[in-house]
N, C-alpha and C positions, 0 to 999 in steps of 0.2 A: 318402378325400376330406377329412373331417375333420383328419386328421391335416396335410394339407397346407395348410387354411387355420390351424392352429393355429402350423405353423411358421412360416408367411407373416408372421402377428401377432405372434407373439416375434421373429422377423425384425425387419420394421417398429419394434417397442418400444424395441427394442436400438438400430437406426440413430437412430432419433430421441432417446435419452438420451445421445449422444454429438455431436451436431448443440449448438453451439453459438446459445444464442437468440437473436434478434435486440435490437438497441438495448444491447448490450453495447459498455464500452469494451475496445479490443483491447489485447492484454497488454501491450506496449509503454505508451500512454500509462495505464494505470491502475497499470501500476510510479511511473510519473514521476508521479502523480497522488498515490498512496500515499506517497510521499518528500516530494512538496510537503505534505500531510495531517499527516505527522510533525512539519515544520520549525516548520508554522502550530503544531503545539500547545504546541511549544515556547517560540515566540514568545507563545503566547496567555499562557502560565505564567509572564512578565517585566512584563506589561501590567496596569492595572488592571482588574479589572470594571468598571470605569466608563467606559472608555473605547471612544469608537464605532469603534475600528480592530480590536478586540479581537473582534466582533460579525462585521466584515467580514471577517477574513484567510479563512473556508475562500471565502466567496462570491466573494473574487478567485479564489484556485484554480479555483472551477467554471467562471469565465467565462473564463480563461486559456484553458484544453481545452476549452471549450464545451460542456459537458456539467453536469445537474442531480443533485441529490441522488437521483433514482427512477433514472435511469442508473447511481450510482454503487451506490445498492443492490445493484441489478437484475445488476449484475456480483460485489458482492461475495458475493453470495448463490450466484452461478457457480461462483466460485471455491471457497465455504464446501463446496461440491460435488464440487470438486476439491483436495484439502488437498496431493498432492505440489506439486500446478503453484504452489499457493498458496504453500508451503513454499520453492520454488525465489525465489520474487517477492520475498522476505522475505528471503533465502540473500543475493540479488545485491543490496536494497537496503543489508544490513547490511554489507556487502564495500564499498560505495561510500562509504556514511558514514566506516568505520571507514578507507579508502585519503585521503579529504580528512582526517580527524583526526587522521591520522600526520602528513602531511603539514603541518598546523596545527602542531602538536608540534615541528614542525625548524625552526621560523622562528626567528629569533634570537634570544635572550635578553630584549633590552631591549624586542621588541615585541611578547612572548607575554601573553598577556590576566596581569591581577594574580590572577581567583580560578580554579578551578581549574574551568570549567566542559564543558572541552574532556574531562575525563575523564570529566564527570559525563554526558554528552550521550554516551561511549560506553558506560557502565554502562547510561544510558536504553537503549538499542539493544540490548543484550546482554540486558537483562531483556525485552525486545519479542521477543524474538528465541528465549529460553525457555519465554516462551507459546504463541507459536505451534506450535515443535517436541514438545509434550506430547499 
């Protein structure tokens, strides 16, 4: 009889380590959340400190998706959980980056940016992208 409530409870343990928790954002927008996250810090990195937009870019993102900092945790910490799924999220943001920056890359001559920041923004991604895979 023991053995049967023992397996019941590993049973049980097991279903519920694989249950997704609630107040998570679903992988869908916390992709498109984490690429907005990227963009902002990019952006943050051209801006002054001093300036009050520099303050606001993530807090538009959250109210964009509707969603707070303890939400975002709350998933990233899911995910910190899960490192292929994470790995995968990171895989398809870097694929998307690097498919618009080819594409940046083909515009004509005369109206390709003067510095060279379109490589720099794929080396950023490439080293983000190094991290995670370790």
């Amino acid at each position: 009889m023991k053995k049967i409530y023992l397996i019941y409870i590993v049973g049980l343990l097991l279903w519920a380590c694989h249950q997704k928790p609630e107040n998570i954002i679903s992988r869908t927008t916390y992709k498109q959340v984490l690429k907005e996250l990227i963009l902002a810090d990019l952006i943050q990195q051209k801006i002054p400190d001093n300036d009050s937009l520099n303050n606001n870019i993530i807090l538009l993102v959250y109210k964009k998706y509707k969603i707070d900092s303890a939400m975002l945790k709350k998933t990233t910490d899911y995910y910190s959980y899960h490192p292929e799924e994470l790995s995968k999220i990171y895989d398809e943001i870097y694929t998307e980056f690097k498919h618009k920056a080819d594409s940046l890359n083909k515009i004509e001559p005369h109206l390709q940016p003067k510095t060279d920041e379109i490589k720099i923004n794929n080396n950023f991604l490439h080293f983000k992208k190094k991290r995670i895979d370790k």
